[in-house]
N, CA and C atoms as a LAMMPS dump frame, in Angstrom:
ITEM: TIMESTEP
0
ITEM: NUMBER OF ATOMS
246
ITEM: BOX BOUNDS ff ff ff
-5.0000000000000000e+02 5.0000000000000000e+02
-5.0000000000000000e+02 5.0000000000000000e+02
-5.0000000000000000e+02 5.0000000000000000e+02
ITEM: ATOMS id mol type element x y z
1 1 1 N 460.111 -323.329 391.521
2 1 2 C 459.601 -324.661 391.269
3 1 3 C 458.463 -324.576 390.251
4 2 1 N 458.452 -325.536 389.186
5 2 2 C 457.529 -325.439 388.202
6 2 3 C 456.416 -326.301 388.596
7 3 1 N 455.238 -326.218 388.359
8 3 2 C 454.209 -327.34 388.562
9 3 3 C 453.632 -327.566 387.419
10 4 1 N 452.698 -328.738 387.544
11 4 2 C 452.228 -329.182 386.272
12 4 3 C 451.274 -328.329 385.67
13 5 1 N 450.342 -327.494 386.814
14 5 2 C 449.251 -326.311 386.134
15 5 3 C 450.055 -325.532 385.529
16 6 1 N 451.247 -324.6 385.759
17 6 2 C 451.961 -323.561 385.382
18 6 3 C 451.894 -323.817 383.448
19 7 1 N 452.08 -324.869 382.979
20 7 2 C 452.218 -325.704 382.081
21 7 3 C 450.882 -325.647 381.27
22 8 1 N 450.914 -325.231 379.513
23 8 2 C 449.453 -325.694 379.326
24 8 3 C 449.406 -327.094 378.493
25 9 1 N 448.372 -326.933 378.136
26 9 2 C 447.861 -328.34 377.341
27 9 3 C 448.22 -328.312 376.205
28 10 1 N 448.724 -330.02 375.783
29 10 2 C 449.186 -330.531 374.722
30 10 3 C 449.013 -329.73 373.446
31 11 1 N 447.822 -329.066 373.251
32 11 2 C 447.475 -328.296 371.766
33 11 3 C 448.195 -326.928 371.796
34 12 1 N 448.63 -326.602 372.702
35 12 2 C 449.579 -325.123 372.629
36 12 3 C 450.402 -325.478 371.905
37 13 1 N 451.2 -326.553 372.13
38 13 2 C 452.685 -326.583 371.8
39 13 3 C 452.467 -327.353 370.54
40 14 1 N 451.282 -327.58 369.92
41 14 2 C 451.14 -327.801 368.663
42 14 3 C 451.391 -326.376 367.778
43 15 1 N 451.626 -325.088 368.39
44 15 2 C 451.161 -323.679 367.811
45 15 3 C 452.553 -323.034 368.139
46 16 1 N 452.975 -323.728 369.133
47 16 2 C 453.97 -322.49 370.078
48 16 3 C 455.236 -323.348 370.779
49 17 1 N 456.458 -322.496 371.276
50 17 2 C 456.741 -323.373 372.087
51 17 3 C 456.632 -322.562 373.493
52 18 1 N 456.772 -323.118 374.344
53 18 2 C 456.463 -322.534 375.515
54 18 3 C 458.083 -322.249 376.319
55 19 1 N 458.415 -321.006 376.84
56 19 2 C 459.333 -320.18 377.674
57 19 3 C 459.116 -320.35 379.178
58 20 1 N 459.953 -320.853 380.099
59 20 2 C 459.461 -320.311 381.58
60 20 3 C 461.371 -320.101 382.027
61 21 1 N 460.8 -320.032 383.701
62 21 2 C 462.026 -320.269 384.487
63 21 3 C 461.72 -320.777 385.274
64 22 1 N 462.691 -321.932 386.139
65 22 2 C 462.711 -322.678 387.098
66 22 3 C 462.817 -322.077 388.891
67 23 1 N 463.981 -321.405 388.529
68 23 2 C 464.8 -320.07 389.555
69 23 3 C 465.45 -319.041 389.119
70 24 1 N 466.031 -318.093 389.47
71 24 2 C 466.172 -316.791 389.115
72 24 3 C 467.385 -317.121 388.084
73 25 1 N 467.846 -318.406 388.059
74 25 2 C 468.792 -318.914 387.299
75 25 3 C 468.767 -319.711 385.969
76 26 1 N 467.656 -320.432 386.157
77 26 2 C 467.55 -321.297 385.185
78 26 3 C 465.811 -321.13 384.245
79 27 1 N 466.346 -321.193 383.15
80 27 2 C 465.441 -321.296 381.949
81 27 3 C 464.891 -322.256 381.243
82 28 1 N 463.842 -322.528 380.715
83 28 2 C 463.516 -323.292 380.002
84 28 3 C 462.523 -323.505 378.798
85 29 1 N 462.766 -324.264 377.978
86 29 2 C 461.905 -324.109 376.457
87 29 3 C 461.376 -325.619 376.597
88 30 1 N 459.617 -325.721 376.126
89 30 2 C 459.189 -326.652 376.026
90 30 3 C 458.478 -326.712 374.384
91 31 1 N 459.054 -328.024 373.7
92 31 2 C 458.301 -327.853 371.867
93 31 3 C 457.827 -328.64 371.811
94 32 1 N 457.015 -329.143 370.523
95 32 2 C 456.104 -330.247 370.279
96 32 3 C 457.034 -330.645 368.692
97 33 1 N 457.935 -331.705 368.716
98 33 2 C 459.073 -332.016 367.643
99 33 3 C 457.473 -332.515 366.507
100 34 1 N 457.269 -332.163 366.034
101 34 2 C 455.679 -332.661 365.042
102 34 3 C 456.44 -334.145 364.069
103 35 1 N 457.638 -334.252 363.966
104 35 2 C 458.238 -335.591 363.231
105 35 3 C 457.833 -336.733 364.032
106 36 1 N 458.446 -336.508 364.972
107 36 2 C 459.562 -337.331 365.855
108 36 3 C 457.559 -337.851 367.076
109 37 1 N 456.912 -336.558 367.28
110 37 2 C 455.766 -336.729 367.864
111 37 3 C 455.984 -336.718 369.152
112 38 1 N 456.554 -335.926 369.945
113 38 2 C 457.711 -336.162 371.143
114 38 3 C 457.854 -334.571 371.288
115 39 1 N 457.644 -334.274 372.845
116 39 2 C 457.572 -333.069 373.304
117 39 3 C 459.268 -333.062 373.621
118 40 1 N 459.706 -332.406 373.593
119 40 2 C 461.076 -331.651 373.668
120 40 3 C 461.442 -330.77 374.31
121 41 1 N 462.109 -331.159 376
122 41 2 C 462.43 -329.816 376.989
123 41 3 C 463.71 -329.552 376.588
124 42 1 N 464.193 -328.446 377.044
125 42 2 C 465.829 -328.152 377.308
126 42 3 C 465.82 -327.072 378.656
127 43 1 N 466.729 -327.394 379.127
128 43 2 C 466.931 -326.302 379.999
129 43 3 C 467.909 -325.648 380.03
130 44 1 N 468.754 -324.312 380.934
131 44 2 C 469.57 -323.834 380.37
132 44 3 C 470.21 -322.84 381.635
133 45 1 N 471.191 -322.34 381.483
134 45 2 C 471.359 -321.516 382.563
135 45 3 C 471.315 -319.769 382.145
136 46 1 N 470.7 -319.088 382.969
137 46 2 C 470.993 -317.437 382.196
138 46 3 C 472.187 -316.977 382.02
139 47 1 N 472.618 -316.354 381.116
140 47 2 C 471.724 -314.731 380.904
141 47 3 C 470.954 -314.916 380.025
142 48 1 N 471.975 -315.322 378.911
143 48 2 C 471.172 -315.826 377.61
144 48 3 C 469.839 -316.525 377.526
145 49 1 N 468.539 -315.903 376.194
146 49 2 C 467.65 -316.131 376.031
147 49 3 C 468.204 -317.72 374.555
148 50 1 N 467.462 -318.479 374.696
149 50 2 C 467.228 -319.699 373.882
150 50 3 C 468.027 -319.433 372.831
151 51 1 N 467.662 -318.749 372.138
152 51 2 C 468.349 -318.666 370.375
153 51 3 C 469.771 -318.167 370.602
154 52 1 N 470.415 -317.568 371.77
155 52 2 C 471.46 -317.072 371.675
156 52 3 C 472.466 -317.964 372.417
157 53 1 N 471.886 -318.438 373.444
158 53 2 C 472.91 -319.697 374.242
159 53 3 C 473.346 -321 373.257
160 54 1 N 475.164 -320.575 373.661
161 54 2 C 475.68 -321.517 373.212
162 54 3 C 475.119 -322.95 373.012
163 55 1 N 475.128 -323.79 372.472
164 55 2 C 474.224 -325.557 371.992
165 55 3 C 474.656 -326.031 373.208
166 56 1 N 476.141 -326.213 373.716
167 56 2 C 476.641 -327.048 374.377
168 56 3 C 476.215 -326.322 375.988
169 57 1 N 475.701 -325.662 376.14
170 57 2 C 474.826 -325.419 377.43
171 57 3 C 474.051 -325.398 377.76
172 58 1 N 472.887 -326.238 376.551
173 58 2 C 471.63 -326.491 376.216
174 58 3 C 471.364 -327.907 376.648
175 59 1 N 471.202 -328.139 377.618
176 59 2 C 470.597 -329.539 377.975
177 59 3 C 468.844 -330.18 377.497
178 60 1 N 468.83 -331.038 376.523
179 60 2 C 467.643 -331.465 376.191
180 60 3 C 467.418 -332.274 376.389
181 61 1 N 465.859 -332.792 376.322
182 61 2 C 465.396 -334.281 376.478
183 61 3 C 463.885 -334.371 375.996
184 62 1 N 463.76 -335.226 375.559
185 62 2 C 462.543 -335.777 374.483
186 62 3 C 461.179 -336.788 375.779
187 63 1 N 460.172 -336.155 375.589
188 63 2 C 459.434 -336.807 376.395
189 63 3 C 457.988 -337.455 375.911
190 64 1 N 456.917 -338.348 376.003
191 64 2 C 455.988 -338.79 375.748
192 64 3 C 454.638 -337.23 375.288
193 65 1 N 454.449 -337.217 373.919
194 65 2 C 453.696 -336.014 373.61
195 65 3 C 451.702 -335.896 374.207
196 66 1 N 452.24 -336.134 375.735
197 66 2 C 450.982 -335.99 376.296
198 66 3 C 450.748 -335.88 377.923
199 67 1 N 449.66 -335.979 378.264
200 67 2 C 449.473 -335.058 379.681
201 67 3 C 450.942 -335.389 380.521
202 68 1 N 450.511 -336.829 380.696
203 68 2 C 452.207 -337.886 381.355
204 68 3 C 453.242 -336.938 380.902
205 69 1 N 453.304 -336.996 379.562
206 69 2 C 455.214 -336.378 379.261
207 69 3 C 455.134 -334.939 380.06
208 70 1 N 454.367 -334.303 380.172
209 70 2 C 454.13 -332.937 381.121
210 70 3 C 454.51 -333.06 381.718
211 71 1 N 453.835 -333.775 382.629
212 71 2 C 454.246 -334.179 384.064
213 71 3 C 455.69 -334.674 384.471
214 72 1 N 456.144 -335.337 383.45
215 72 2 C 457.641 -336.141 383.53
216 72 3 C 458.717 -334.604 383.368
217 73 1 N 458.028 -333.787 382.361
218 73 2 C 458.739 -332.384 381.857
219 73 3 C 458.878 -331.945 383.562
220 74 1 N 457.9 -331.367 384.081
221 74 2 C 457.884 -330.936 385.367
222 74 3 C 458.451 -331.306 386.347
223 75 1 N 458.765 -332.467 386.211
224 75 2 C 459.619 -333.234 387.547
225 75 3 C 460.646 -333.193 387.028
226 76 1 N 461.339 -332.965 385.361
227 76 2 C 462.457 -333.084 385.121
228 76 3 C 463.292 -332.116 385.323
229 77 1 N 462.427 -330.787 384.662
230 77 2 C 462.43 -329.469 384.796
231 77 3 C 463.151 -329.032 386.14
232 78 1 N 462.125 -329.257 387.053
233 78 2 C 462.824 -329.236 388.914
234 78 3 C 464.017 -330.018 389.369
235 79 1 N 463.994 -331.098 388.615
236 79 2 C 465.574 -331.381 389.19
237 79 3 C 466.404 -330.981 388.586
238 80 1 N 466.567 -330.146 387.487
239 80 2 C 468.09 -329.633 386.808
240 80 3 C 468.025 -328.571 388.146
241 81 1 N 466.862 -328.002 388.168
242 81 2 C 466.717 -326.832 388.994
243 81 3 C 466.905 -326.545 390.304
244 82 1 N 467.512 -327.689 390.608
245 82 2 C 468.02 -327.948 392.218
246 82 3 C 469.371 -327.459 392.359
């Protein structure tokens, strides 16, 4: 289960994108789209690391680029992860 501390603040993902896992199964990438201004999760299932998993097993979604969209990331995050 991911929580919202696990997670850092909005100015990372101005620099970086951020890597975790949900369960021993599932993966996830969090970005900061700098166009669009819109944080950007995907989640994913293993083995495969991000750049190598097929697109079409890449589930994404675009969220509000601030503390809130975190938080929405985190609750979204946990339910693929169920």
């Amino acid at each position: 289960m991911v929580k919202r501390e696990d997670l850092y603040g909005i100015a990372y993902y101005k620099k970086s994108a951020y890597y975790g896992s949900a369960k021993p199964d599932i993966r996830f990438r969090i970005a900061l789209d700098m166009e669009k201004g819109k944080l950007e999760a995907a989640v994913w299932k293993e083995p495969y690391c991000y750049d190598v998993t097929p697109e079409e097993e890449i589930e994404r979604k675009e969220f509000p680029a601030d503390d809130e969209g975190l938080c929405q990331i985190t609750d979204w995050i946990n339910e693929k992860a169920k």
